[in-house]
N, C-alpha and C positions, 0 to 999 in steps of 0.2 A: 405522366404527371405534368402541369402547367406550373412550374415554382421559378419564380423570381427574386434572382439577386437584387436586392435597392441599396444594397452594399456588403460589399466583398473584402477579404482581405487579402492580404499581400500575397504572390504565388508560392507553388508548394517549392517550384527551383531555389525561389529565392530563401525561405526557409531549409531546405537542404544544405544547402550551401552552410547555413549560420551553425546545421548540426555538423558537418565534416570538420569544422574549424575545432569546433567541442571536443568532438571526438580524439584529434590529436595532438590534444593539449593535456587532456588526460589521461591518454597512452601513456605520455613521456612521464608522465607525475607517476603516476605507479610504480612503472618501472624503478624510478628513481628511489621510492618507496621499499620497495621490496630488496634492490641492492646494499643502500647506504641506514635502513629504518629509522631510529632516532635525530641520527642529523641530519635527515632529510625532512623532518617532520617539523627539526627547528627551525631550519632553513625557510621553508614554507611557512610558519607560521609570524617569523620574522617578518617576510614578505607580503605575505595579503592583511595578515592581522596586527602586524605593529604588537606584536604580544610574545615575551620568550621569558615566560615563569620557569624559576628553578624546579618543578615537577608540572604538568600537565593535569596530573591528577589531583583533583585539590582533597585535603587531608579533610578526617572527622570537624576538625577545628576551624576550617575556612569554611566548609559546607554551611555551619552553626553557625558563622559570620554573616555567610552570603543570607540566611534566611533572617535573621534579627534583621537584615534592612527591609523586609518587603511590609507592605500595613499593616494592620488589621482588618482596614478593608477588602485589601488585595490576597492576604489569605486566608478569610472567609468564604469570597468568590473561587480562589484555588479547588479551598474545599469539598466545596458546593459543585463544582463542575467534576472534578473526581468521582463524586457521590456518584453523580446520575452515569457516567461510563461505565462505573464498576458495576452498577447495577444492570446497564446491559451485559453486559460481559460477562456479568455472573450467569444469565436467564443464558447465553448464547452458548458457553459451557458446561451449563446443567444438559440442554440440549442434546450434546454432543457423548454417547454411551459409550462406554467399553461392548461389546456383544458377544455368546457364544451360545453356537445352535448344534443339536444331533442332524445332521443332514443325511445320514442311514443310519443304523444301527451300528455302535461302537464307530462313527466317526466324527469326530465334536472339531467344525470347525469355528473360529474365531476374532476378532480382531482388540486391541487396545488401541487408546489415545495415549502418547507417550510425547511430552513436552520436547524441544529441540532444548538440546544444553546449553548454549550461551547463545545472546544475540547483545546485536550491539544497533543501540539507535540514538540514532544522527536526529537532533532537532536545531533548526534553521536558526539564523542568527541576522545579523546585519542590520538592513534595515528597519524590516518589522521583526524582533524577536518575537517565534512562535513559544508561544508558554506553554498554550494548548497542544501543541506534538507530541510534549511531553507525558501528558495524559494518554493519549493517545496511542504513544508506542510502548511508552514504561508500563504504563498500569497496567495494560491489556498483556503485556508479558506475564506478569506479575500474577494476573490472573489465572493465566496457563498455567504456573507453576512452572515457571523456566528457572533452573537455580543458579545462572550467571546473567546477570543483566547490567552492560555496559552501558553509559552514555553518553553522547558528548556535543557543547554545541559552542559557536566560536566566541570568544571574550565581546564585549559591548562597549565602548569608551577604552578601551584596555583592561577588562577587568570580566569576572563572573559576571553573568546578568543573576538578579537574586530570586527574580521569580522563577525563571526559568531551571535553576540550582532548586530552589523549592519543591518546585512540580516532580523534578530528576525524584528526590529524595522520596517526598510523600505517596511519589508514586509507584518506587519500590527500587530503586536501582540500586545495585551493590555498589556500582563503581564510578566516578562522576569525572568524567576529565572535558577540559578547555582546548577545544581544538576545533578549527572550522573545514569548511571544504574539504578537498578531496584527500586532504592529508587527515583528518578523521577519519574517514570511512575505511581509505587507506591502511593507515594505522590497526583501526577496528578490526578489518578483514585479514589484511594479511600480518597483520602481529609485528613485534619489533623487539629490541633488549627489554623494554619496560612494561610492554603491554603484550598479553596472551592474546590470540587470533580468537574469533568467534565463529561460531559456525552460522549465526545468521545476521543479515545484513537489514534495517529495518528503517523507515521515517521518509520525509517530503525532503527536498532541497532543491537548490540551483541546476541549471543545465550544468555542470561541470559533476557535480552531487548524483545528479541522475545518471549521467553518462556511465562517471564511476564505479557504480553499482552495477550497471548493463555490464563492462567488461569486467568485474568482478566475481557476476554470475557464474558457479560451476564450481569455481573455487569456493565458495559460501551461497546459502540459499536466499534469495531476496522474498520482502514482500511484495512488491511489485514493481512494472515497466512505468514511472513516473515521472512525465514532465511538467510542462508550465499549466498551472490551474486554469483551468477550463469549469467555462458556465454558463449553461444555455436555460432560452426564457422561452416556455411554452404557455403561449396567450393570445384568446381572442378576449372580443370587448366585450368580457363580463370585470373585467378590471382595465383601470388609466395609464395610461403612460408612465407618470408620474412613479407610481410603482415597480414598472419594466425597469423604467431607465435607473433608479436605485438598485435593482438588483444586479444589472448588469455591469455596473461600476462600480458594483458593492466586491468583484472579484475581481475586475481589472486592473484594479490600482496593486494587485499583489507583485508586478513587473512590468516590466516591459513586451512582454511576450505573452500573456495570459490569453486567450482567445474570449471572446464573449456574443453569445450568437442568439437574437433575436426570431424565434419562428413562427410566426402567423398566420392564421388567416384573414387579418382583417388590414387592409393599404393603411387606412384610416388610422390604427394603434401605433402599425408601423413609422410611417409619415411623424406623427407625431412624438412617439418615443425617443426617433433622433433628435427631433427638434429639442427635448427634454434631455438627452443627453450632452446636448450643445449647452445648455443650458444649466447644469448642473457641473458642467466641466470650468465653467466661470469660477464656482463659487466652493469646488473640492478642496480642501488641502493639500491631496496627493495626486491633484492634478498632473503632475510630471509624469508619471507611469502610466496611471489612468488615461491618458489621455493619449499617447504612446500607442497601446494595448489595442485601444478601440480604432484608432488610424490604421495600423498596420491587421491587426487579428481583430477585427470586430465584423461580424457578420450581420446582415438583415436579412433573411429568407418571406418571401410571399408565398404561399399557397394557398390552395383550393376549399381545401377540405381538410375535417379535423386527420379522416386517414390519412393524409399528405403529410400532415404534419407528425404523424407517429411515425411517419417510413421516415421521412427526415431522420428524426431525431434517433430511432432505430441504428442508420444506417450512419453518423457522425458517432456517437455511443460518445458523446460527451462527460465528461466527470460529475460536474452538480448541473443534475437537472431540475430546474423549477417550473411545475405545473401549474397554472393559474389559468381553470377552464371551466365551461358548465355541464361540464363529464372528468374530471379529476382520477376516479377511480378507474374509470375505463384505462384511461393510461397507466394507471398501475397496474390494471390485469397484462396490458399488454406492451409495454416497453419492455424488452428484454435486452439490450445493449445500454448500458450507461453505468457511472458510479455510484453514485445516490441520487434517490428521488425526495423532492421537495413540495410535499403538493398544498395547493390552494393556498390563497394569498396571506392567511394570519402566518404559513410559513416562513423560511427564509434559511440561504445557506451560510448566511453568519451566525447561526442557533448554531446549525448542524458542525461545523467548524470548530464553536468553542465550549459547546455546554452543554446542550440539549440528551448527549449519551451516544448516537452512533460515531463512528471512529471517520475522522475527517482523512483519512489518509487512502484515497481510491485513484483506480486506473484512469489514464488519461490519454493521448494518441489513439483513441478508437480501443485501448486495449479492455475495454468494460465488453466487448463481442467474446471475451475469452474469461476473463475474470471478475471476484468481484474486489471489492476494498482490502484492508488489514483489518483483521478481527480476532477476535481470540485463536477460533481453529486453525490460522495461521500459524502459530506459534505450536501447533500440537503435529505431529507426525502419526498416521495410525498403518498398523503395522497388524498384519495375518498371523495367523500359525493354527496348525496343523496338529493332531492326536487322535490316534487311533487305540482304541482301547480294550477290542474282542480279535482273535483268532479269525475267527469266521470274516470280520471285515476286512481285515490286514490281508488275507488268501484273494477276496473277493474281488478287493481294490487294484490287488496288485494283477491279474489277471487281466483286466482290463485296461491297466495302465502298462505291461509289457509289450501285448499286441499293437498299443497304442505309440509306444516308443519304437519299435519293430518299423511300423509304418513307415515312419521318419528315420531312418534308419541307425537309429542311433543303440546299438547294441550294447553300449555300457548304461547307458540309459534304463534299457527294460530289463537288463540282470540287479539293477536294483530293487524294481521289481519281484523277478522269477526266486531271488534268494527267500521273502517273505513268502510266497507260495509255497515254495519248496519247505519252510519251518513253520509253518503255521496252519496249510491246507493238506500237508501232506501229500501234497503230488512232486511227483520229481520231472523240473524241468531244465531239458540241456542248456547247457551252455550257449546261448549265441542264439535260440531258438526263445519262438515267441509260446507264450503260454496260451492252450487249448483250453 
């Protein structure tokens, strides 16, 4: 393949470097977490969030407060975005069966979908409060049928943010507490005097957010390996610049680290897209990140060919992928590594993010080659079992599953087996011996 950088981002060293620092800075916070819980949580909260409310968990009464301040415009739009997730959610867990088949006679095997019992999700705070998250991880629990649903995201000014309490509430969550960063998730995971642990760990945040969750893994289940949003733009010139350069600074401004990757095959789009981005970076408002983002993590790729461009994009398996090409569909048969697709230009990954219905919460670091986003089936666990119901199968199974434990030598193994033979087929077989 003939593919040309026309700009690159910062090395992988030098981003390693920025994750080891991550890393044991939230080592120590767990720890601290898990030895000292409560005042370790207020401590931290003292400290990054300037916030140390007499309870953490705000009561029925503050919830009702925090939501009399949001508009009528602001929760209509709430509403309205809720609507259209729940409604995938619902289609994606109608989807998803209990099943159970005779696969011989008198042997019925089977599986159910059985919801995780409590999760706990973390939706972002700080600069941009995500409102949206909250849909996103609450509802979609809610959907599953999970019957503990914790939430919790950091005060804003010092205080609830109200939409974000809104969203928690409407979107189904039992339990609403004000806490940011790693002493949430913290908190969430591994439990403290005031708060019961969850067994699942869910939502977007900061590299300190994402770290936390990576070493929390095992202890609780994650939705997924999540770092800084990532957004790439798959375009030749059946669309402008103008376009490219919106969408690729439509995700950069989320940090300082956000990656945003350009992949063409036309010089001519490319060339110009920066130019556009130069240009656009003038007149942002959130120039300071965005503009950050695309210095350090902004990519321009040249290629050939539109196949260039799908191995590309294949082989980075970026988070939001946006399609804008005069084969759109071809790339959706065949892109298999990324988090969502966005195709053709009326689209866009700020629909997808805050309203349009799929769940904005997808792998990132190449981990879309392994999985995909947060979706309902996340939240469901499905689980086998086994029943055998005639004489004749119970003889017939175990017969073959003795010899077969035998193999492996595992002779307690196939006498669980030979006992079912032996009451059920009526042959008697010894002890320590494989059934004929």
């Amino acid at each position: 393949m003939t593919i040309d950088y026309l700009k690159r981002s910062k090395p992988e060293a030098e981003k390693a470097e920025d994750d080891a620092k991550v890393r044991a800075s939230v080592e120590a916070a767990l720890a601290d977490i898990e030895a000292r819980g409560d005042d370790a949580i207020r401590e931290m909260s003292a400290k990054f969030d300037n916030y140390e409310p007499a309870s953490f968990r705000l009561s029925v009464s503050e919830i009702e407060a925090a939501m009399q301040k949001v508009s009528a415009r602001d929760m209509e739009d709430i509403k309205f975005a809720q609507a259209q997730i729940r409604r995938f959610a619902e289609a994606q867990r109608a989807s998803m069966t209990d099943i159970e088949v005779e696969t011989l006679p008198g042997v019925l095997l089977g599986h159910r979908n059985i919801p995780v019992q409590s999760v706990g999700c973390y939706v972002p705070g700080g600069k941009f409060p995500m409102v949206a998250s909250a849909h996103m991880s609450v509802l979609t629990a809610s959907v599953a049928g999970v019957p503990r649903i914790i939430a919790s995201a950091p005060p804003v000014d010092g205080a609830p943010h109200p939409a974000i309490v809104t969203a928690m509430k409407l979107g189904g969550a039992h339990e609403i507490y004000v806490m940011g960063g790693i002493q949430a998730v913290g908190a969430m995971a591994l439990g403290t005097d005031s708060i019961n642990p969850v067994h699942m760990l869910v939502g977007p945040g900061n590299a300190f957010v994402a770290e936390a969750k990576r070493q929390l893994f095992g202890r609780v289940g994650i939705d997924l390996f999540a770092g800084p949003t990532e957004t790439m733009v798959i375009a030749d010139e059946t669309v402008d610049a103008e376009l490219c350069a919106t969408d690729l600074l439509g995700q950069a401004e989320h940090g300082y680290n956000s990656p945003a990757c350009l992949v063409t095959n036309s010089r001519r789009l490319a060339t110009e897209t920066m130019a556009e981005v130069d240009r656009l970076l003038q007149i942002l408002p959130t120039v300071e990140t965005a503009s950050a983002s695309w210095k350090d993590y902004g990519d321009v790729i040249l290629c050939d060919s539109h196949d260039e461009m799908l191995a590309v994009a294949n082989d980075l398996a970026y988070e939001h992928v946006q399609v804008m090409t005069d084969r759109d569909d071809w790339f959706l048969e065949n892109m298999h590594s990324y988090g969502a697709l966005f195709l053709g230009p009326r689209t866009n990954v700020a629909n997808g993010d805050k309203v349009i219905g799929t769940n904005h919460t997808l792998p990132t670091k190449r981990a879309g080659r392994y999985t995909g986003g947060l979706w309902v089936g996340k939240f469901l666990k499905t689980h086998s079992y086994q029943k055998v119901t005639t004489d004749e199968a119970a003889a017939m199974i175990g017969e073959y599953g003795s010899r077969l434990c035998m193999l492996e030598g595992f002779v307690g193994h196939a006498e669980q087996c030979n006992i079912r033979v032996r009451r059920h087929g009526g042959r008697n077989v010894p002890y320590g011996a494989a059934a004929e």
